[in-house]
C-alpha positions as CSV (number, residue, x, y, z in Angstrom):
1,X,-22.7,-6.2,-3.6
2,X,-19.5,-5.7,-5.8
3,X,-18.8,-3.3,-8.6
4,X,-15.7,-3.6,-11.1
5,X,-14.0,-0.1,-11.9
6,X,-11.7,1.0,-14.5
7,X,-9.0,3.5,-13.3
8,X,-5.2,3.8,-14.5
9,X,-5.8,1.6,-17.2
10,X,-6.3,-1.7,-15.2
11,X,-9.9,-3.3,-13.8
12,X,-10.8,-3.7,-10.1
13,X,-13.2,-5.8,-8.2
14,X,-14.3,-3.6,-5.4
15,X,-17.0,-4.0,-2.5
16,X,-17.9,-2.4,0.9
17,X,-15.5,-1.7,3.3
18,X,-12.6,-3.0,0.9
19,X,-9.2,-1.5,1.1
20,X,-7.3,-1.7,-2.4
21,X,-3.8,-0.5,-4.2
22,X,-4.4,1.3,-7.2
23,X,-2.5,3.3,-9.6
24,X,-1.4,6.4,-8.7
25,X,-3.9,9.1,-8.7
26,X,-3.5,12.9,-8.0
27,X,-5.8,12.9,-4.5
28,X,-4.4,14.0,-0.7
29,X,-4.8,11.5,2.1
30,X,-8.2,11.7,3.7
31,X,-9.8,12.6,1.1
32,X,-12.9,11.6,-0.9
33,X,-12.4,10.2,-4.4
34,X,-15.6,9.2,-7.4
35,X,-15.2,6.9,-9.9
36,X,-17.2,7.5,-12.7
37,X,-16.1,4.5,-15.2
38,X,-18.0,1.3,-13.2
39,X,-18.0,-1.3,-16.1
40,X,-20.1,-4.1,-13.9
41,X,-22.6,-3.8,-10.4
42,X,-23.8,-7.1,-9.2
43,X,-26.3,-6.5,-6.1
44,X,-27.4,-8.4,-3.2
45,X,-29.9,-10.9,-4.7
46,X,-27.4,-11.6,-7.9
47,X,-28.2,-9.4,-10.1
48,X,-25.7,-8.2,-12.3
49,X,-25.7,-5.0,-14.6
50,X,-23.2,-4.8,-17.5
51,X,-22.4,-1.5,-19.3
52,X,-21.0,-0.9,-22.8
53,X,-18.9,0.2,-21.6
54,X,-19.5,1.7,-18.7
55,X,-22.9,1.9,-16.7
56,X,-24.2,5.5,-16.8
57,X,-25.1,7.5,-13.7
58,X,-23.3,4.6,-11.4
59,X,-19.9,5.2,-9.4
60,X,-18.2,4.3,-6.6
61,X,-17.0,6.6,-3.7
62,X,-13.8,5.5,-1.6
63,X,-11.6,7.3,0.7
64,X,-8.0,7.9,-0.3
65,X,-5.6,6.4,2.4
66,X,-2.1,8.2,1.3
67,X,0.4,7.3,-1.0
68,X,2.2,3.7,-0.7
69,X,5.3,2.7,-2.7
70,X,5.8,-0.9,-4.0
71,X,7.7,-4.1,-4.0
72,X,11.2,-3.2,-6.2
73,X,11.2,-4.5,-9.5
74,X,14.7,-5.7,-10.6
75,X,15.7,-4.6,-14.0
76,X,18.8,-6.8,-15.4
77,X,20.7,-6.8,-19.0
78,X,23.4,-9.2,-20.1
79,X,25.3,-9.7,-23.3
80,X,27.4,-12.7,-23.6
81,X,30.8,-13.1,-23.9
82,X,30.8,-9.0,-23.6
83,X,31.7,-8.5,-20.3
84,X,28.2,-6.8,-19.9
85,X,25.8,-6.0,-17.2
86,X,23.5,-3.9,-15.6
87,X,21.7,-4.3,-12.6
88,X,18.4,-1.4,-12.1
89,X,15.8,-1.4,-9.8
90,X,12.4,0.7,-9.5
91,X,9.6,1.1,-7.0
92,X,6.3,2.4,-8.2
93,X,3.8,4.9,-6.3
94,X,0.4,3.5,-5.2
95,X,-2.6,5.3,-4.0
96,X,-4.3,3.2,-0.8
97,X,-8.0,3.9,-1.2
98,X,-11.0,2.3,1.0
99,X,-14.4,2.1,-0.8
100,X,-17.2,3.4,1.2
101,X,-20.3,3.0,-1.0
102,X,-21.4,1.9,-4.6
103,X,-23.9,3.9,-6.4
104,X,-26.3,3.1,-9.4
């Protein structure tokens, strides 16, 4: 059984007992977290269910983990013949959630 979620403006394929990176989302380590916007639910026999655009009364529970942060993303400018660069670098916040159960 798999369900795909919408959360932090990006689509996830989630099942059982997986342990996934998301966005950042405002939730304290051990703690439960619903997610109300479940866009697809296939079950154990192959069944899939589509919503438009979401399916209504499903969601998926997962655990929140903690807080991770990312790989660095290098951020470099450069003008030619100026005698100009720049050299940034940024990290982004994760949330490290495991799914416990899908619900439709």
């Amino acid at each position: 059984m798999y369900a795909v979620i919408e959360t932090g403006g990006k689509q996830y394929i989630v099942r059982e007992n997986d342990e996934i990176e998301i966005e950042k989302i405002d939730a304290e380590a051990e703690s439960e977290v619903e997610f109300d916007s479940v866009l697809l639910v296939s079950d154990e026999k192959g069944d899939v269910k589509i919503g438009t655009p979401a399916i209504e009364g499903a969601k998926v529970v997962a655990e929140s983990i903690g807080d991770v942060r990312g790989k660095k993303v290098i951020i470099g400018k450069f003008k030619r013949r100026k005698d100009y660069r720049r050299k940034m670098g940024h990290r982004q916040t994760h949330t490290h959630i495991r799914v416990k159960s899908i619900q439709i």
